[in-house]
TORLUMVO-352521 format. One line per 4 residues: number of its first residue (from 1); their letters; for each residue x, y, z of N, C-alpha, C, CB. Coordinates in nm, 4 decimals. Each point is the difference from the previous one (the first is absolute). Last residue first. Glycine has a CB too. Layout:
N
NUM = a = X Y Z X Y Z X Y Z X Y Z  ...
END
This chain:
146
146 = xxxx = 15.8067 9.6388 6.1786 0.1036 -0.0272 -0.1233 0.0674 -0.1353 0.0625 0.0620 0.2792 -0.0952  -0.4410 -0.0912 0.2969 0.0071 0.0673 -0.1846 0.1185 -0.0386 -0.0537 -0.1160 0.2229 0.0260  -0.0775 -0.2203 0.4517 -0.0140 -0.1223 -0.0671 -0.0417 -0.0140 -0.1296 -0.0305 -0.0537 0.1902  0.1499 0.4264 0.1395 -0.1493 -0.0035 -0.0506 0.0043 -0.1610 -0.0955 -0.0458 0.3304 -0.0219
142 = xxxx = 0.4474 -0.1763 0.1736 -0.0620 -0.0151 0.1326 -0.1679 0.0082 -0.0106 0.2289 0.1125 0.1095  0.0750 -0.0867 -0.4664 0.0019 -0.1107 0.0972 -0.0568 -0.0239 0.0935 0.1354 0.0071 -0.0520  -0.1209 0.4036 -0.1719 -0.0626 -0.0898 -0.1076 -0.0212 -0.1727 0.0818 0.1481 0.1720 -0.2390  0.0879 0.2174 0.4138 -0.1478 0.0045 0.0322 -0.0516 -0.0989 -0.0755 -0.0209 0.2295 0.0482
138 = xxxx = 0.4986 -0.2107 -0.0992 -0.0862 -0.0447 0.1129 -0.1077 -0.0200 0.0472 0.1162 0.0526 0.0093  0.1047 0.0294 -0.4102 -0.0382 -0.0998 -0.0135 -0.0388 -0.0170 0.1403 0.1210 -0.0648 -0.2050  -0.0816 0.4873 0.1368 -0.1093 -0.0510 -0.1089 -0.0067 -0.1204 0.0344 0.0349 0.1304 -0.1895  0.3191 0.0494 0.3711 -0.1010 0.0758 0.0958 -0.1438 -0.0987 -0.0732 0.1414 0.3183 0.0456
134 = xxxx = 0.2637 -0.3306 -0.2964 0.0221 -0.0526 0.1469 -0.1240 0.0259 0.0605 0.2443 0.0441 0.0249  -0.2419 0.2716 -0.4415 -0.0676 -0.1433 0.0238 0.0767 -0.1059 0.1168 -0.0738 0.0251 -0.2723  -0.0650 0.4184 0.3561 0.1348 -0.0427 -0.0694 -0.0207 -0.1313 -0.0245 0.1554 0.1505 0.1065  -0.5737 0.2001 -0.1038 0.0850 -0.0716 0.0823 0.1125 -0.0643 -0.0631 -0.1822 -0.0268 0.1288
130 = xxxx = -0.0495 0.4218 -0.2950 -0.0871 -0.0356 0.0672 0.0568 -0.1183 0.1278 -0.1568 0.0748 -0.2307  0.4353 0.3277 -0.0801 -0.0654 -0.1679 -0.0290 -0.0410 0.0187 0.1529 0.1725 -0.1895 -0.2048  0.0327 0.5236 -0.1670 -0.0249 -0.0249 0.2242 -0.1296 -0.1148 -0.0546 0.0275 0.3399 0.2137  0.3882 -0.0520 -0.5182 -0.1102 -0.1947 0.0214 0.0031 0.0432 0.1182 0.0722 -0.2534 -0.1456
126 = xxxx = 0.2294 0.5884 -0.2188 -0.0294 -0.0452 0.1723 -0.1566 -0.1558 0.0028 0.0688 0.3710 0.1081  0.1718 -0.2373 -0.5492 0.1090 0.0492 0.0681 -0.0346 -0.0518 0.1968 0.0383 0.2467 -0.2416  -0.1993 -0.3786 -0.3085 0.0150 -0.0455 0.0801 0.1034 0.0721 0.1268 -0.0836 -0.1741 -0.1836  0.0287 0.3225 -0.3687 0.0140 -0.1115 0.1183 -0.0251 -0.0030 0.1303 0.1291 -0.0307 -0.1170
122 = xxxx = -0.2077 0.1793 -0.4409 -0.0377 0.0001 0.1276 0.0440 -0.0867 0.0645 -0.1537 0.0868 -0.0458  0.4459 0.0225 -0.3777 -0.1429 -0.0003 0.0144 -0.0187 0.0058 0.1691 -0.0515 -0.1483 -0.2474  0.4642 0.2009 0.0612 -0.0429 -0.1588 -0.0244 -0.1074 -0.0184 0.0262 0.1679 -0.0837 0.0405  0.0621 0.4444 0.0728 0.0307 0.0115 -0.1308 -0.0549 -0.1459 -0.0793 0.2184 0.1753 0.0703
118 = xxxx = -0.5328 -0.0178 0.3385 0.1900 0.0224 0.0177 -0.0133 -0.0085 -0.1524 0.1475 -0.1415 0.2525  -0.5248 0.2706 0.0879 0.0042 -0.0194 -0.0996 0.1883 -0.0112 -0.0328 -0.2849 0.1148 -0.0271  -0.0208 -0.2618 0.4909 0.0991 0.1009 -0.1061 -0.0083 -0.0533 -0.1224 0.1742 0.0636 0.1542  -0.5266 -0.1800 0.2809 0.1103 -0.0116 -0.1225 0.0259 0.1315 -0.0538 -0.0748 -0.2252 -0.0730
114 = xxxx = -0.1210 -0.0735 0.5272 0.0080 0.1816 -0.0511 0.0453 -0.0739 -0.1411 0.1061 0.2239 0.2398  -0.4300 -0.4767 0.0796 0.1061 -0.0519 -0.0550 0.0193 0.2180 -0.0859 -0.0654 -0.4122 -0.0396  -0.2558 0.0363 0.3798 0.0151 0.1679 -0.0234 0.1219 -0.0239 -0.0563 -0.1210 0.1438 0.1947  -0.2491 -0.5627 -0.0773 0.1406 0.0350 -0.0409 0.0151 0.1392 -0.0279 0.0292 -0.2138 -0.0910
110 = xxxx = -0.4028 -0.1411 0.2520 0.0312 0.0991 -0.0081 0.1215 -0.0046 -0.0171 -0.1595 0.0661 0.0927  -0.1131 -0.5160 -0.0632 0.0541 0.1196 0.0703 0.0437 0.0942 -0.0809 0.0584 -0.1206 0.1654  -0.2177 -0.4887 -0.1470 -0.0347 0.1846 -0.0407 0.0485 0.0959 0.0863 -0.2101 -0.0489 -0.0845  0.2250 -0.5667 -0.0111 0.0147 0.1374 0.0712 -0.0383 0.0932 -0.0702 0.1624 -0.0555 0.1100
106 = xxxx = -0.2664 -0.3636 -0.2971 0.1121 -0.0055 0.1429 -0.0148 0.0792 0.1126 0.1560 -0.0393 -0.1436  -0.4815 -0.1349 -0.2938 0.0644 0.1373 0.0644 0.0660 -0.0850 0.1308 -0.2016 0.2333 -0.0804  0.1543 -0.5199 -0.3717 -0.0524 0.0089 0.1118 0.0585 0.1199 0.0883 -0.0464 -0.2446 -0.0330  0.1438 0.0254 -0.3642 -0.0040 0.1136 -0.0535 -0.1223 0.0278 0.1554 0.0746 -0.0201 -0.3502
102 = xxxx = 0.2636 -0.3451 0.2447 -0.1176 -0.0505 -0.0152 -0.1094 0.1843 -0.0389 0.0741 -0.2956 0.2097  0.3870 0.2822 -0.0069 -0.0212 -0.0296 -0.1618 -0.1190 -0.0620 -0.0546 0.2202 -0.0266 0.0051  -0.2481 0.4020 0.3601 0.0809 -0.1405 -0.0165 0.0128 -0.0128 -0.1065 -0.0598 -0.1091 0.1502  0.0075 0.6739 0.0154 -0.0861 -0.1421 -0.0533 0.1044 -0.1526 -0.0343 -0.1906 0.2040 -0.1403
98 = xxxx = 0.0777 0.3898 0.3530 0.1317 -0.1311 -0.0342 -0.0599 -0.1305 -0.0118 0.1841 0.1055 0.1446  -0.3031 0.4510 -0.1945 -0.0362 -0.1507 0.0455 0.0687 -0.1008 -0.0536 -0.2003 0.0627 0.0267  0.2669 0.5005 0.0689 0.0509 -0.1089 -0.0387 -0.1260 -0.1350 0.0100 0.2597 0.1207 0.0827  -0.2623 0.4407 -0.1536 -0.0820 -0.1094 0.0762 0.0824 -0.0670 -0.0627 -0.2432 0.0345 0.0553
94 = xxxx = 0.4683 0.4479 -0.0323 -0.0495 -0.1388 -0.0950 -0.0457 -0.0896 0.1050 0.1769 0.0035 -0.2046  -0.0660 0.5085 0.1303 0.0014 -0.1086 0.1322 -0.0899 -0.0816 -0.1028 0.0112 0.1324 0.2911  0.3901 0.2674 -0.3825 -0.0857 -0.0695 -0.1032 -0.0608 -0.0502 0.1464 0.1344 -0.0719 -0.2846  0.1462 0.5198 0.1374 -0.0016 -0.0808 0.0624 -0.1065 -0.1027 -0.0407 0.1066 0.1513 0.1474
90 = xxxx = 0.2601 0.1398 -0.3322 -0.1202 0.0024 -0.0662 -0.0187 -0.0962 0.1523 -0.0045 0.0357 -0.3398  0.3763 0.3085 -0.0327 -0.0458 -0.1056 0.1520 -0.1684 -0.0279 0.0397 0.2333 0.1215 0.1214  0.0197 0.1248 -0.5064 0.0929 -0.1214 0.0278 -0.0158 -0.0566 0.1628 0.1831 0.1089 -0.1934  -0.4722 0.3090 -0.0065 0.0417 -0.1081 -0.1433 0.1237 -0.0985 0.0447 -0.0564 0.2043 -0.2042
86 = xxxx = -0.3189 -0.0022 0.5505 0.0893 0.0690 -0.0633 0.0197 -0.0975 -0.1089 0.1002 0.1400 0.1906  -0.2818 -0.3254 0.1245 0.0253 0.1110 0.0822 0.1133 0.0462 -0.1111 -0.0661 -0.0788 0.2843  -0.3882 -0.2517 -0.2932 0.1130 0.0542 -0.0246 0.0744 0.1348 0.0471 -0.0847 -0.1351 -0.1518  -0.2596 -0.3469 0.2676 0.0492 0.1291 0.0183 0.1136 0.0503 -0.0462 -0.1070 -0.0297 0.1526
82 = xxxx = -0.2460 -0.3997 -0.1443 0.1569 -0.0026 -0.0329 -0.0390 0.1792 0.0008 0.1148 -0.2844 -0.1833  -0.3426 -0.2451 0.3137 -0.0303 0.1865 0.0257 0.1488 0.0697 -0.0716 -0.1582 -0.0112 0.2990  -0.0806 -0.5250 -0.3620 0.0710 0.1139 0.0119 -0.0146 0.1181 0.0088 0.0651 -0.1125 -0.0654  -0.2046 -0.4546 0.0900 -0.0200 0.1400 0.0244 0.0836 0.0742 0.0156 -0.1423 -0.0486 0.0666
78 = xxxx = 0.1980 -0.4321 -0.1341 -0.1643 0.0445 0.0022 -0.0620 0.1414 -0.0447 0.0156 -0.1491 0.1894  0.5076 -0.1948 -0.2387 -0.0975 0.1520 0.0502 -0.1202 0.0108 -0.0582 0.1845 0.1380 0.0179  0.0384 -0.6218 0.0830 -0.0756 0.1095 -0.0734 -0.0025 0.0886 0.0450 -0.1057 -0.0951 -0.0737  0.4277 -0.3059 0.1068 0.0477 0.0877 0.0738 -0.1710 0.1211 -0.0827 0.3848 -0.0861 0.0482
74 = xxxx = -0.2187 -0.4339 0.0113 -0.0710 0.0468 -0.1214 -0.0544 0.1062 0.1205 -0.0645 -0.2253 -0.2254  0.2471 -0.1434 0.4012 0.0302 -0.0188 -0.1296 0.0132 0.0708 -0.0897 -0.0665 -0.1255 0.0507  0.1004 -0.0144 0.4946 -0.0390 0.1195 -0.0528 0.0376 -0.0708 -0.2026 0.0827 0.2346 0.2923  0.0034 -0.4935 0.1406 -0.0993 -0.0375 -0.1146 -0.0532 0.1334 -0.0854 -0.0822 -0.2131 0.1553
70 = xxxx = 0.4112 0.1932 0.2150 -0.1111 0.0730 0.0349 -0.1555 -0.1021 -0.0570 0.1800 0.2673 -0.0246  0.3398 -0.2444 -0.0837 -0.0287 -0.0855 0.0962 -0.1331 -0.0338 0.0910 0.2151 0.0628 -0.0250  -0.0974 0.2780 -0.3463 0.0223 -0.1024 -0.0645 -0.0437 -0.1248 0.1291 0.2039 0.1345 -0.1934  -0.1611 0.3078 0.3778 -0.0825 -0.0030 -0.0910 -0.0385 -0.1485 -0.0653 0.0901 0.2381 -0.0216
66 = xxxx = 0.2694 -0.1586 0.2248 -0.0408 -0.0384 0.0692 -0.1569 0.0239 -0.0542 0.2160 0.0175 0.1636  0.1479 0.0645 -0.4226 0.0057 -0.1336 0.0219 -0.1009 -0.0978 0.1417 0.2564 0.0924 -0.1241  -0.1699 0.4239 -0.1045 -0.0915 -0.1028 -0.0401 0.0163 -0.1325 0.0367 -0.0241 0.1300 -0.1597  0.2483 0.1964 0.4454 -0.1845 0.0296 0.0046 -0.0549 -0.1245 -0.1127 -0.0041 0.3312 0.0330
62 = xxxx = 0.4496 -0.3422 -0.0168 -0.0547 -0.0589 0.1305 -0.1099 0.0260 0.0370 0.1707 -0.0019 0.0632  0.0209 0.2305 -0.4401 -0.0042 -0.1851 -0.0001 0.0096 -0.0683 0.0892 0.0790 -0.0021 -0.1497  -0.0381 0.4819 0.1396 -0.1490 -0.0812 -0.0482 -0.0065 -0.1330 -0.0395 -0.0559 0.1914 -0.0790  0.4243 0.0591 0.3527 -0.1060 -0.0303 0.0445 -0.1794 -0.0133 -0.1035 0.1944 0.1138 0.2083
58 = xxxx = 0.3029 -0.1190 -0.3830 -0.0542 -0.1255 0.0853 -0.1314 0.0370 0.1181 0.2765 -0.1003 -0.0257  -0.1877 0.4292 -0.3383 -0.0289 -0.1308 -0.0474 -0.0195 -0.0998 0.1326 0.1422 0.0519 -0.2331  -0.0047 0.3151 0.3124 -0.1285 0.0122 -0.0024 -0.0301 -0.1255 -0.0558 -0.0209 0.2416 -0.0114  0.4397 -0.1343 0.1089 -0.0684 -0.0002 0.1214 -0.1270 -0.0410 -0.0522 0.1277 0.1736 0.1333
54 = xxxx = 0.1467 -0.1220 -0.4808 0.0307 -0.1383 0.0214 -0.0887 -0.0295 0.1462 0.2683 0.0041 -0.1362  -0.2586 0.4535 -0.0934 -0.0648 -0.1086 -0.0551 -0.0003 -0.1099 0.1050 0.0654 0.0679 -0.2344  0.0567 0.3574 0.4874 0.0303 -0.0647 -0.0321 -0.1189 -0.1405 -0.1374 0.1750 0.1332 0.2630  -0.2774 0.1340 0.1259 0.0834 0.1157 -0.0693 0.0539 -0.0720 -0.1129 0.0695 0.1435 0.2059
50 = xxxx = -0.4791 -0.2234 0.1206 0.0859 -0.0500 -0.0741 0.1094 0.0520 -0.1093 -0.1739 -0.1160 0.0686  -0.1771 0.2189 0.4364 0.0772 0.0405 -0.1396 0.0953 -0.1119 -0.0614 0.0025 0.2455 0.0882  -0.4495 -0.2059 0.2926 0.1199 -0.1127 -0.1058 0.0274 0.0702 -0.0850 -0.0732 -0.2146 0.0037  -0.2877 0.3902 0.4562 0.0998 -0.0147 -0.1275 0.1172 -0.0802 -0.0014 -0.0644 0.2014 -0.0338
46 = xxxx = -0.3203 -0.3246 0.3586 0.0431 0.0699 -0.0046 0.0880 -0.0052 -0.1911 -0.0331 0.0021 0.3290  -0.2995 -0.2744 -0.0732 0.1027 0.0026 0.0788 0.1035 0.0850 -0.0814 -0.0608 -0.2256 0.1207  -0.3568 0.2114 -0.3072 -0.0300 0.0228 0.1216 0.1046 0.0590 0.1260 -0.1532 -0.1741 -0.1009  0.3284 0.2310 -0.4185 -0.1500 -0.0824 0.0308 -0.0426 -0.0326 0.1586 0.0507 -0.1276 -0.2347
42 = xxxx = 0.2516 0.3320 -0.2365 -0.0872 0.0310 0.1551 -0.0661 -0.0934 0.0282 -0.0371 0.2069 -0.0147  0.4540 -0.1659 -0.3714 -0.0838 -0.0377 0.0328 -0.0740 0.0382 0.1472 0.1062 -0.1379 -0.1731  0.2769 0.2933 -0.2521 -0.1074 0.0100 0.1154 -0.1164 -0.1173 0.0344 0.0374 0.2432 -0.0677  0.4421 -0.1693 -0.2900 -0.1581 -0.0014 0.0148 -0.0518 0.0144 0.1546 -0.0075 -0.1611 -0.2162
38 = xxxx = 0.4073 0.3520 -0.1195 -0.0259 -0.0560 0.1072 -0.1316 -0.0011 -0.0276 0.1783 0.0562 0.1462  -0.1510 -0.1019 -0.5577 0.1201 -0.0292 0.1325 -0.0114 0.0965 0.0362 0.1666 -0.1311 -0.0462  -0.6038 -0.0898 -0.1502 0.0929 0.0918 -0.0473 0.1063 -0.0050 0.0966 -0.1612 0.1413 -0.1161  -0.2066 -0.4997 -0.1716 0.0656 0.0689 0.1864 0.1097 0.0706 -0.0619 -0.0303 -0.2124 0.2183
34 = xxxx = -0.1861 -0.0764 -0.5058 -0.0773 0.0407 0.0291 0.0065 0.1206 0.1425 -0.0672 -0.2280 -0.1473  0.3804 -0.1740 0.0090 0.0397 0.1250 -0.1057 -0.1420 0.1019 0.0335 0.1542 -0.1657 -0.2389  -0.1338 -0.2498 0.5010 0.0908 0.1242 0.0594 -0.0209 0.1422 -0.1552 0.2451 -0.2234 0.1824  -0.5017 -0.1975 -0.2427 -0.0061 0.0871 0.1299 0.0326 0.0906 0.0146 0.0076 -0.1153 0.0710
30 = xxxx = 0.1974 -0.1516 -0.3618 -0.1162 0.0744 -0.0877 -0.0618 0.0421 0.1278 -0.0477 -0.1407 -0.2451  0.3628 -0.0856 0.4025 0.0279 0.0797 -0.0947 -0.0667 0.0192 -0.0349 0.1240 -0.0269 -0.0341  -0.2764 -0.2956 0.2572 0.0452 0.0975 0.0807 0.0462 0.1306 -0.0600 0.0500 -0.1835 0.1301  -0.3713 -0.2197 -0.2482 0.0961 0.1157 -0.0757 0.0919 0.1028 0.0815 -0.1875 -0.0064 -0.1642
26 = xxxx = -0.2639 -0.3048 0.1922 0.1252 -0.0093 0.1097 0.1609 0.0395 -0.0538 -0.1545 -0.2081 0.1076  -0.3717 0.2099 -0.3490 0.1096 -0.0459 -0.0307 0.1569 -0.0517 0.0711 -0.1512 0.1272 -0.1360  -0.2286 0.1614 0.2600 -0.0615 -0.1063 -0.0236 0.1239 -0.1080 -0.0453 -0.2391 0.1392 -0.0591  0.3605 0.2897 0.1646 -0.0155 -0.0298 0.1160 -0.0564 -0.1618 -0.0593 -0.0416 0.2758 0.1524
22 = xxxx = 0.0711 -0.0175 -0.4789 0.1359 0.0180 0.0218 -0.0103 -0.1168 0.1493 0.0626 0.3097 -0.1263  -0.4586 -0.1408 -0.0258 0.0358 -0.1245 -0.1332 0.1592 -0.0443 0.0560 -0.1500 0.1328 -0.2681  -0.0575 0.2775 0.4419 -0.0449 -0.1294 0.0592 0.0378 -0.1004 -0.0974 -0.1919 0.0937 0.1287  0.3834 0.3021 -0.2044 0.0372 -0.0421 0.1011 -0.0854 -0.1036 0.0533 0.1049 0.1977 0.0187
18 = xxxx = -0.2493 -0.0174 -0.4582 0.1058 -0.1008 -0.0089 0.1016 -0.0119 0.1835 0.0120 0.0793 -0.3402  -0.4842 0.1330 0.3932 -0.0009 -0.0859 -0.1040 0.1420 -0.1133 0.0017 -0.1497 0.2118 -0.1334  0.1522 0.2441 0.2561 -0.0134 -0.0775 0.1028 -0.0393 -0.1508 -0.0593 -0.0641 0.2164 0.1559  0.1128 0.1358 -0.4894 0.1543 -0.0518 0.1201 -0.0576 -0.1019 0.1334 0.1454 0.2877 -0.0284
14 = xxxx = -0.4777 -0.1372 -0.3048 0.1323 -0.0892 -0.0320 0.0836 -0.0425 0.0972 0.0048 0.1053 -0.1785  -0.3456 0.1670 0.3017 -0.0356 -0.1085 0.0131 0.0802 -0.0778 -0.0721 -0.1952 0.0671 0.0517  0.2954 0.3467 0.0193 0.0173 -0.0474 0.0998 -0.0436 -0.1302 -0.0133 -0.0024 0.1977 0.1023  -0.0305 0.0865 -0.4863 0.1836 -0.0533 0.0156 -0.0364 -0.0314 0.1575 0.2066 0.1898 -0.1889
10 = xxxx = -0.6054 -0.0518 0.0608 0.0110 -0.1020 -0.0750 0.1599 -0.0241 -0.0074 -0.2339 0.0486 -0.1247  0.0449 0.3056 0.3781 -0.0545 -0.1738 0.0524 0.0495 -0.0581 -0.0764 -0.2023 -0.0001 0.0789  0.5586 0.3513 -0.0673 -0.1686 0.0101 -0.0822 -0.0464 -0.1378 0.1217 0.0346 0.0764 -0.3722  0.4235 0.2526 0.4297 -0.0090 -0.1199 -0.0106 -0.2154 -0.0087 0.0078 0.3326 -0.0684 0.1320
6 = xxxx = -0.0633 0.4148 -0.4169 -0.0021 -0.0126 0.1970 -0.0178 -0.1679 -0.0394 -0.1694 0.2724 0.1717  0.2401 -0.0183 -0.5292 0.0678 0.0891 0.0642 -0.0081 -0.0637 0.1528 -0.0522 0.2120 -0.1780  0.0001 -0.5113 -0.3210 -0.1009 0.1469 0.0909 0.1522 0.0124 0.0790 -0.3528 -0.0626 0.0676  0.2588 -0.4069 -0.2825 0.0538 0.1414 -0.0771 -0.0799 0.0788 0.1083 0.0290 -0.0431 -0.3013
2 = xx = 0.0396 -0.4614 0.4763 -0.0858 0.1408 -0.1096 0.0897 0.0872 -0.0600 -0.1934 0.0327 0.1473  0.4888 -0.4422 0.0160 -0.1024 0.0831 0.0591 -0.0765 0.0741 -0.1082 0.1377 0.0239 0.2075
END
């Protein structure tokens, strides 16, 4: 991360940065290390605590694999808002566009993501995601996208 006291644009556009390279790559681990324990997730149908690494891990390797099943290739943040709330928390909402391997847009959406600052730099604590991806490959299907 930057040097400074809060989290800067310029340590948000890293970090978010090597979590899309992490996601591009289907790295589940390099995923997960980007996430803090317990993690949180929100999202329509309600909160996901993962108290647990090994919880969280397997639910992102069922987000990236359906991603992966998607033709998703190439995870860009477009856009970032990032808010600091003090020197070890910080909230961020990142424009996602999700692109094939041909580098063709898939999808787009919003992401609100909190982070902590831990002994291992910024991580990853709550995610209210826009849809789970289950939900993603549905609409995606049912629009004759995937």
């Amino acid at each position: 991360m930057a040097a400074g006291n809060d989290m800067s644009a310029e340590a948000a556009g890293h970090f978010f940065r090597t979590y899309s390279e992490a996601f591009a790559s289907y790295d589940v681990d390099k995923v997960l290390s980007h996430h803090d324990h317990p993690l949180t997730v929100v999202t329509a149908a309600g909160p996901r605590v993962f108290p647990e690494r090994a919880q969280a891990r397997a639910f992102l390797a069922e987000q990236m694999e359906t991603y992966h099943r998607l033709g998703m290739a190439w995870p860009v943040p477009a856009a970032a808002l990032t808010f600091a709330y003090g020197n070890d928390l910080a909230r961020a909402e990142v424009m996602w566009i999700l692109r094939n391997p041909a580098g063709d847009e898939v999808a787009r959406w919003s992401t609100i993501y909190c982070l902590r600052r831990t002994d291992d730099g910024w991580k990853l604590c709550i995610v209210v995601s826009h849809e789970e991806p289950k939900h993603l490959a549905a609409a995606l299907e049912r629009a004759g996208l995937a």
